[in-house]
C-alpha positions as MATLAB code, in Angstrom:
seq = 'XXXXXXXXXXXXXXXXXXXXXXXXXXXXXXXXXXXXXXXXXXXXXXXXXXXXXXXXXXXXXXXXXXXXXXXXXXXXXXXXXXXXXXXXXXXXXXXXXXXXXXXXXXXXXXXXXXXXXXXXXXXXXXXXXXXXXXXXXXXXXXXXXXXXXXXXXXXXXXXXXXXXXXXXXXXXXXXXXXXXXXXXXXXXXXXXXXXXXXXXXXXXXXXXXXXXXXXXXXXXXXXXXXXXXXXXXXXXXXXXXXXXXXXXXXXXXXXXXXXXXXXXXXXXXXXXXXXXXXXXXXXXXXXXXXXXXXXXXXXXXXXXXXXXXXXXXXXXXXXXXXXXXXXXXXXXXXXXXXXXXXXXXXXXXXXXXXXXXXXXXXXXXXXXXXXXXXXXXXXXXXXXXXXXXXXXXXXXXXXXXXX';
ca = [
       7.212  -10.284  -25.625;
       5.117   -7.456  -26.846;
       6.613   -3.832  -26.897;
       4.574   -2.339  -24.279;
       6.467   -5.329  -22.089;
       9.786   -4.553  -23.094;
       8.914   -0.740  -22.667;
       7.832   -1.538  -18.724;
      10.546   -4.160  -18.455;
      12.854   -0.405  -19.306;
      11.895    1.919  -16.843;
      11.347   -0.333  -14.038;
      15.352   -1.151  -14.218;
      15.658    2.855  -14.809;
      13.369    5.225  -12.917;
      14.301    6.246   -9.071;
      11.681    3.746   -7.095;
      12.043    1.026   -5.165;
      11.349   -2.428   -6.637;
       9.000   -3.672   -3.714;
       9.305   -7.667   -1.927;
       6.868   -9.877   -3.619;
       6.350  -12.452   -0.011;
       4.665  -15.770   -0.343;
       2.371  -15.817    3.011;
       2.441  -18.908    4.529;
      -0.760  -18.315    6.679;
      -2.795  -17.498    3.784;
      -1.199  -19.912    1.572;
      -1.946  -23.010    4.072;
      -5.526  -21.405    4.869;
      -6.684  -21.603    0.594;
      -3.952  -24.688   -0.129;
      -2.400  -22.418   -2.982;
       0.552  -20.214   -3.082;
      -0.522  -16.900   -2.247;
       2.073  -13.920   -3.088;
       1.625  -10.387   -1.025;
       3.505   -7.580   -3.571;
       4.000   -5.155   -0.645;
       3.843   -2.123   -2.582;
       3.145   -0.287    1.357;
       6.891   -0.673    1.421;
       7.557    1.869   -1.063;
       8.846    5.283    0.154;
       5.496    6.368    0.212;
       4.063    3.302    1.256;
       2.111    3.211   -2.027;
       2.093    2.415   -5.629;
       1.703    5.701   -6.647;
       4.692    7.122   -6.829;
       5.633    4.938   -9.474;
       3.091    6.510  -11.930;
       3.821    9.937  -10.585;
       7.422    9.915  -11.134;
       7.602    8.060  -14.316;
       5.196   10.977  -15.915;
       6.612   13.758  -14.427;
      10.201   12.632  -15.305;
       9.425   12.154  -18.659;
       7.997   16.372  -18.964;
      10.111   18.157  -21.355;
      12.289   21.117  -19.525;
      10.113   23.134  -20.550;
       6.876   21.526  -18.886;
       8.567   20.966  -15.856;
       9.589   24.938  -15.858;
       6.093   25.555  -16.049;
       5.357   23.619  -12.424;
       2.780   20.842  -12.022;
      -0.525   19.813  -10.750;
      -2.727   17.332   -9.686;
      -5.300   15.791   -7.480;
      -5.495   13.414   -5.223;
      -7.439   11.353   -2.314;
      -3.456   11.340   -0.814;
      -1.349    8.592   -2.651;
      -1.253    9.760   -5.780;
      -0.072   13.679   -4.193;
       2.536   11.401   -2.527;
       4.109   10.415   -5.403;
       3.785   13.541   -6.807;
       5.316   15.197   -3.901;
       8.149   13.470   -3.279;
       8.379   13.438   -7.553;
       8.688   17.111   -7.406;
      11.061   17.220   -4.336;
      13.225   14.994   -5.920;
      13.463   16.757   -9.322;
      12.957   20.223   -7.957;
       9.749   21.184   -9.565;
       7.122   23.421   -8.108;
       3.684   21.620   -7.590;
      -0.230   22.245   -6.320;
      -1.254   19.530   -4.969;
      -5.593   19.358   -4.546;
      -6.599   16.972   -1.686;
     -10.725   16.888   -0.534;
     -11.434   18.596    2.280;
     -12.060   14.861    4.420;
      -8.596   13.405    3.351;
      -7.273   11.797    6.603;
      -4.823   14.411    8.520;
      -1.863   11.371    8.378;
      -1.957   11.692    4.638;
      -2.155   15.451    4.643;
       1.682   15.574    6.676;
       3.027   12.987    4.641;
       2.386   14.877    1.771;
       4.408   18.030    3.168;
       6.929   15.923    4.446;
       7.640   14.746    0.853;
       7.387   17.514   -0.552;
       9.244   20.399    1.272;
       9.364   23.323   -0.006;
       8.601   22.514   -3.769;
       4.511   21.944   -3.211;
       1.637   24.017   -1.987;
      -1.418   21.791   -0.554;
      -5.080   22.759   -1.429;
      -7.968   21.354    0.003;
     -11.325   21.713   -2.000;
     -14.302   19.787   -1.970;
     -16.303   17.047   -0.157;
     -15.171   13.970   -2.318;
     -12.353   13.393   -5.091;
     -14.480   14.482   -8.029;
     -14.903   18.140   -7.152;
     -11.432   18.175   -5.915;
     -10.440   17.320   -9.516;
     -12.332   19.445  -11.421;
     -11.002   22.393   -8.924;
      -7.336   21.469   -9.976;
      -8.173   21.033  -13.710;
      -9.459   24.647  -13.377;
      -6.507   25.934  -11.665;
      -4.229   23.975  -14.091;
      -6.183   25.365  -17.097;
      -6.332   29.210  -15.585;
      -2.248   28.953  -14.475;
      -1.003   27.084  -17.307;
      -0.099   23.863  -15.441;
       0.700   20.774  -16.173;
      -1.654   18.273  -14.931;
      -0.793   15.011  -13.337;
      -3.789   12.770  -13.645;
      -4.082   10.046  -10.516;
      -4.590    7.634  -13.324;
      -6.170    8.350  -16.516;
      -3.002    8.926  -18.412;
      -0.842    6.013  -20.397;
       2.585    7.283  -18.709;
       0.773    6.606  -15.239;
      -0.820    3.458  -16.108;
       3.303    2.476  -17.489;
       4.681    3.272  -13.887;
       1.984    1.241  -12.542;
       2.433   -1.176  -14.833;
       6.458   -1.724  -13.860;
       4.376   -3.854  -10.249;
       3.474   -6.677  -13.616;
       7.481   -6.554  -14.910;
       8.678   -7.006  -11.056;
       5.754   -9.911  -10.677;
       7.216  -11.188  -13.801;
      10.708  -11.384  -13.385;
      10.585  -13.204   -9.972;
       7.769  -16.006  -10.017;
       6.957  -15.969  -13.544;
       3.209  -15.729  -14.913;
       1.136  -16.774  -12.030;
      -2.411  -17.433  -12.079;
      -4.249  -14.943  -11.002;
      -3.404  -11.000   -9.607;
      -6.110   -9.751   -7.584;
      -5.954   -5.915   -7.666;
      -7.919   -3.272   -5.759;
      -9.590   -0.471   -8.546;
      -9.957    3.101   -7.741;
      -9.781    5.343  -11.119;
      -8.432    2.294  -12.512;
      -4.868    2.943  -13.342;
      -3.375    0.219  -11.421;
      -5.266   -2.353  -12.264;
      -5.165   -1.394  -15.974;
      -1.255   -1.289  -16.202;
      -0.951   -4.661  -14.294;
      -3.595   -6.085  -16.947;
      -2.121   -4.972  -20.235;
       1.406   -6.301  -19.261;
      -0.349   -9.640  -18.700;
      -3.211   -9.464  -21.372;
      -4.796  -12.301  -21.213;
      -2.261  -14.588  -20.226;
      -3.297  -14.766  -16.825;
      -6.800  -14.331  -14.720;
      -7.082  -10.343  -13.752;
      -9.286   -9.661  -10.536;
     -10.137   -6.253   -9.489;
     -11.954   -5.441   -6.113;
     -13.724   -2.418   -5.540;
     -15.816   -0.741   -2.756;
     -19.234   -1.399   -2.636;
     -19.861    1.839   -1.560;
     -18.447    3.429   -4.967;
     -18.181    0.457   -8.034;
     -17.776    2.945  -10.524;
     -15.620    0.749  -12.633;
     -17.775   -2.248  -11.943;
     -20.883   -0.029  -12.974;
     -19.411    1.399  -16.043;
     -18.356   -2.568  -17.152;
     -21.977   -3.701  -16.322;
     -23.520   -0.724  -18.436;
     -21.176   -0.684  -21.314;
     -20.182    3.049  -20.917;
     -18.659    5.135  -18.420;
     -21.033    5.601  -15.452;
     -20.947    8.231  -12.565;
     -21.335    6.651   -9.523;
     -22.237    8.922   -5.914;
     -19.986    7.491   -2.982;
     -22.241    6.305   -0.201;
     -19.123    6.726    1.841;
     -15.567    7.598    1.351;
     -14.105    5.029    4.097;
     -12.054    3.845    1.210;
     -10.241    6.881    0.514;
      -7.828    5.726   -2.205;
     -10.637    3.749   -3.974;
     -13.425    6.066   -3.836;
     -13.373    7.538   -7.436;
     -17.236    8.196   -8.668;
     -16.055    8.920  -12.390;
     -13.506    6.690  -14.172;
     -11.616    7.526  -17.182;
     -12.016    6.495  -20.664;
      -8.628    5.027  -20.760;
      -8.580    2.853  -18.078;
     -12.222    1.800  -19.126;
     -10.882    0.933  -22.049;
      -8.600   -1.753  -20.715;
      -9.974   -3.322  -18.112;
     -13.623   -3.769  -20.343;
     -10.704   -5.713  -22.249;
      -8.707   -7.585  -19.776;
     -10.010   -7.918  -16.608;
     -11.631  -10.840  -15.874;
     -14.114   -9.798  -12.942;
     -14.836   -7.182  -10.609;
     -15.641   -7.952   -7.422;
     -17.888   -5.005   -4.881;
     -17.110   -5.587   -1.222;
     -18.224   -4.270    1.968;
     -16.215   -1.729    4.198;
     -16.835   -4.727    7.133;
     -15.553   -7.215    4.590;
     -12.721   -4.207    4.323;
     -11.703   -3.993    8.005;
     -12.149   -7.904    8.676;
      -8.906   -8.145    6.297;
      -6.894   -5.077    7.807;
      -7.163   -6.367   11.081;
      -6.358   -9.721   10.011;
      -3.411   -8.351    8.246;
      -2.460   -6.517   11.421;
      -2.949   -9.320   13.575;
      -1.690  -12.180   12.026;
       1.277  -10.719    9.831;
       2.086   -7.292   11.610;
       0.810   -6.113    7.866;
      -0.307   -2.005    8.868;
      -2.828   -1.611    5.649;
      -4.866    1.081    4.303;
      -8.731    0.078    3.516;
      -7.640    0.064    0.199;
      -4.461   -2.052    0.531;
      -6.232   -5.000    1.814;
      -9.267   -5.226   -0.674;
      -7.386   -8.102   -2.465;
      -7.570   -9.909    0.549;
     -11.392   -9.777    1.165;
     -12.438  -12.047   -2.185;
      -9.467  -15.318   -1.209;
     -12.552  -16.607   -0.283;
     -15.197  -15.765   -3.028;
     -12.970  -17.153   -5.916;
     -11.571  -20.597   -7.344;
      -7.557  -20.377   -5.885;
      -6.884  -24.273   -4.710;
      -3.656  -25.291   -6.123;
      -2.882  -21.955   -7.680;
      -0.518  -19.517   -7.934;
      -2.195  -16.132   -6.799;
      -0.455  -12.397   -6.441;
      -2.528  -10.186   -4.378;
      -1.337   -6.911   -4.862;
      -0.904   -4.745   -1.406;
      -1.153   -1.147   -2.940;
      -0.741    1.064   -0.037;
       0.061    1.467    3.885;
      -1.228    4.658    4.709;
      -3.536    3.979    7.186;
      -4.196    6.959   10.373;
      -3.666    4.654   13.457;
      -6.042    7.223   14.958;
      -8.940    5.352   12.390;
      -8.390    2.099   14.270;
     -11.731    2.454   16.508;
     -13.514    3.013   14.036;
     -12.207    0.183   11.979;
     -12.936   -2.214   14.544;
     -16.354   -1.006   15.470;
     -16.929   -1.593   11.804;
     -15.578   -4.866   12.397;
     -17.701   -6.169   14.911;
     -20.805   -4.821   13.492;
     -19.799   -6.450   10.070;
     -19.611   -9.684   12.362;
     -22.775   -8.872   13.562;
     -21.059   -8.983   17.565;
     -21.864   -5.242   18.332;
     -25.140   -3.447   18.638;
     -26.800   -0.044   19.520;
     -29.367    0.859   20.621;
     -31.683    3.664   22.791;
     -33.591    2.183   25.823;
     -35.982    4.017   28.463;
     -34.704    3.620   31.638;
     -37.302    4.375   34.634;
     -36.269    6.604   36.914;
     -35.902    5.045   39.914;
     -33.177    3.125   41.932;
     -31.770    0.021   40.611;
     -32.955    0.203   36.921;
     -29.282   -0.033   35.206;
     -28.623   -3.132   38.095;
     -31.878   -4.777   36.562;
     -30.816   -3.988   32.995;
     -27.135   -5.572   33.677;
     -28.521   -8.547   35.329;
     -31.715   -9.110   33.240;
     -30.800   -8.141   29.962;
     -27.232   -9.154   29.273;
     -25.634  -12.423   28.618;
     -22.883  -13.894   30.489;
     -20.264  -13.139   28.034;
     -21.762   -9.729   27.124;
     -20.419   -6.628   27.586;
     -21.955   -2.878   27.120;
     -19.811   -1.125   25.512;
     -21.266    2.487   25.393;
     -23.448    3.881   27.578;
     -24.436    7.622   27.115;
     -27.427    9.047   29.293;
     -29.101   11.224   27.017;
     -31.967   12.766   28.459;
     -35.109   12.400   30.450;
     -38.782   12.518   28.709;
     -40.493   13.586   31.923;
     -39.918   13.051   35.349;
     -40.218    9.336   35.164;
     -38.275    7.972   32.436;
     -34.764    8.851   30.919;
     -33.149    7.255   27.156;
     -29.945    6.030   27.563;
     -27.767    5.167   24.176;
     -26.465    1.527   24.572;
     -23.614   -0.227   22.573;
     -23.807   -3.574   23.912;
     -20.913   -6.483   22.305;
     -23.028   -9.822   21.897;
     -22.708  -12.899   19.899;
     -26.547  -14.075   20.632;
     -28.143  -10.466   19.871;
     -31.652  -12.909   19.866;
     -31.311  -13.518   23.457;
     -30.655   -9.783   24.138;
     -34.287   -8.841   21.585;
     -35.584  -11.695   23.846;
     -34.747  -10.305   27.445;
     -35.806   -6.266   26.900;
     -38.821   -7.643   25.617;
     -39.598   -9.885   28.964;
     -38.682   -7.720   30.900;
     -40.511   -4.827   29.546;
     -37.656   -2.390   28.501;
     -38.574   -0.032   25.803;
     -35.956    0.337   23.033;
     -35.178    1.021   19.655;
     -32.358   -1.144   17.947;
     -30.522    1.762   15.791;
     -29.041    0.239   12.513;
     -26.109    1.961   10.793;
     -28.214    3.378    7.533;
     -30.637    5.240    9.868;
     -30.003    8.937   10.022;
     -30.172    8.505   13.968;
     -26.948    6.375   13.560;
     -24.991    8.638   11.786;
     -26.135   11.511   14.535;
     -25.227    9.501   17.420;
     -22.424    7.244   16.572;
];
């Protein structure tokens, strides 16, 4: 066993977090024919990974450092650990969120942290919220907690690989989602390359799976930031540095691939997971698992209930089942009664319907969400029956106005 093993092996029997249930899933397991393990690291105080990075860095700050208070910044997990770090060892902390980080994070955060942290929220995406708190850490003498460019972090992370270890042995493959990378990079260096490493990232930020690809680090602009806790545009040289080593593969998937997986989680195993905590989930299907041992690693639970809708909208559209659109409804009695009995199918259902406004005295746009399974027959029957309409897809401008 190589001393970075034994080191991990020492502070996960040591440091103050809780050594999460590593679940073989039956469903899953029967589904692939393999054994599939779920390390439910959303069981964790803070329902995420995080803290164990956080806590093992900040505990190990001389008196001195920890005198001087803390910072850091986060997309929420990562300010979790943080906060409940500092409320636990009574340290004063700034804690930098983005501006957009989900208001179920944001209370979490003060309820871990009490009294000891003060909450600042800068920027429109994670990487001008860090630079903000490396300022302020520079300009107020702070120490900085990075979310995971830092070896201590990547160590606490790394204590998920001794816990894997110690109760099923080496399995086959772990299947981790990447953000900055820290995660993924402590999991990998316990294991080296004694067993496959599969990281999963959105497709709406690979900045790990673009740096890999072009041999350097590579800025990547978020599309989106549905992924919260995995939308990182820069990663760090560090982490780069060990997963261009030992990860196997990288795998970019959709946020419809994304909420297929959370619901399924919900659904099937009463599983509440962030977008984040169920990429491992979305790739079961994309990779070689029969007759395998296979860890996917559940990083985090913090998921706003109040997101649901939107998850499952995302959903259906992913499935191609839901559809929008703006028709021109003449102005005269009967029109909608011709459009419900005309247009839709018998198992459709409209699922939106906003008047929006009239274009002269004859003719009114309605907006139309309509949930189909043969969308063809639906293109077929405004055509015949001479509906005007435009089908609004979700990367038109008009979509993002309007839905």
């Amino acid at each position: 066993m190589t001393s970075f093993c034994t080191r991990i092996n020492q502070i996960s029997k040591n440091l103050s977090f809780l050594k999460t249930p590593l679940k073989k899933n039956i469903r899953l397991s029967e589904k692939f024919n393999a054994e599939i393990f779920i390390k439910r690291e959303d069981l964790q105080e803070s329902r995420s990974f995080k803290i164990r990075g956080a806590y093992h860095k900040i505990h190990n700050l001389s008196n001195n450092q920890k005198n001087q208070g803390i910072s850091c910044a986060s997309a929420g997990n990562h300010a979790q650990g943080v906060a409940y770090t500092c409320s636990k060892l009574k340290i004063k902390g700034d804690i930098f969120l983005p501006e957009n980080t989900p208001g179920q994070k944001i209370n979490r955060i003060k309820y871990f942290s009490g009294k000891y942290c003060k909450i600042h929220l800068y920027g429109q995406n994670f990487d001008e919220c860090l630079n903000k708190s490396l300022e302020y850490s520079k300009n107020n003498n702070k120490i900085f907690i990075h979310p995971y460019n830092d070896l201590d972090i990547i160590s606490g992370q790394a204590t998920i690989a001794s816990e894997i270890k110690y109760e099923i042995g080496t399995p086959d493959i772990i299947i981790s989602t990447i953000g900055g990378g820290g995660l993924i990079s402590g999991i990998a260096k316990y294991f080296k390359n004694s067993c496959q490493i599969i990281g999963v990232e959105p497709v709406a930020c690979p900045s790990m799976y673009n740096s890999i690809h072009n041999n350097k680090i590579t800025y990547t602009k978020p599309d989106n930031n549905f992924v919260d806790g995995a939308t990182v545009p820069i990663i760090g040289d560090i982490t780069f540095d060990i997963c261009k080593k030992y990860v196997n593969k990288i795998y970019p998937v959709s946020n419809g691939e994304i909420c297929e997986e959370m619901l399924n989680l919900y659904k099937n195993d009463g599983i509440i997971a962030e977008p984040a905590g169920s990429m491992p989930f979305t790739i079961l299907d994309k990779i070689d698992i029969k007759n395998k041992k296979v860890v996917c690693i559940l990083s985090g639970g913090n998921n706003d209930i109040t997101r649901y809708p939107e998850i499952i909208d995302t959903y259906l559209r992913y499935k191609n089942l839901k559809h929008y659109f703006i028709i021109e409804f003449t102005q005269k009695p009967g029109e909608l009664k011709k459009f419900v009995s005309n247009i839709l199918n018998k198992n459709d259902d409209i699922v939106r319907f906003e008047y929006l406004k009239k274009t002269n005295k004859d003719i009114g746009k309605a907006l139309v969400g309509i949930q189909s399974s043969n969308i063809e027959n639906i293109y077929n029957n405004l055509s015949s029956h001479n509906f005007n309409y435009i089908k609004i897809n979700e990367n038109d401008i008009l979509y993002q106005y309007l839905i």
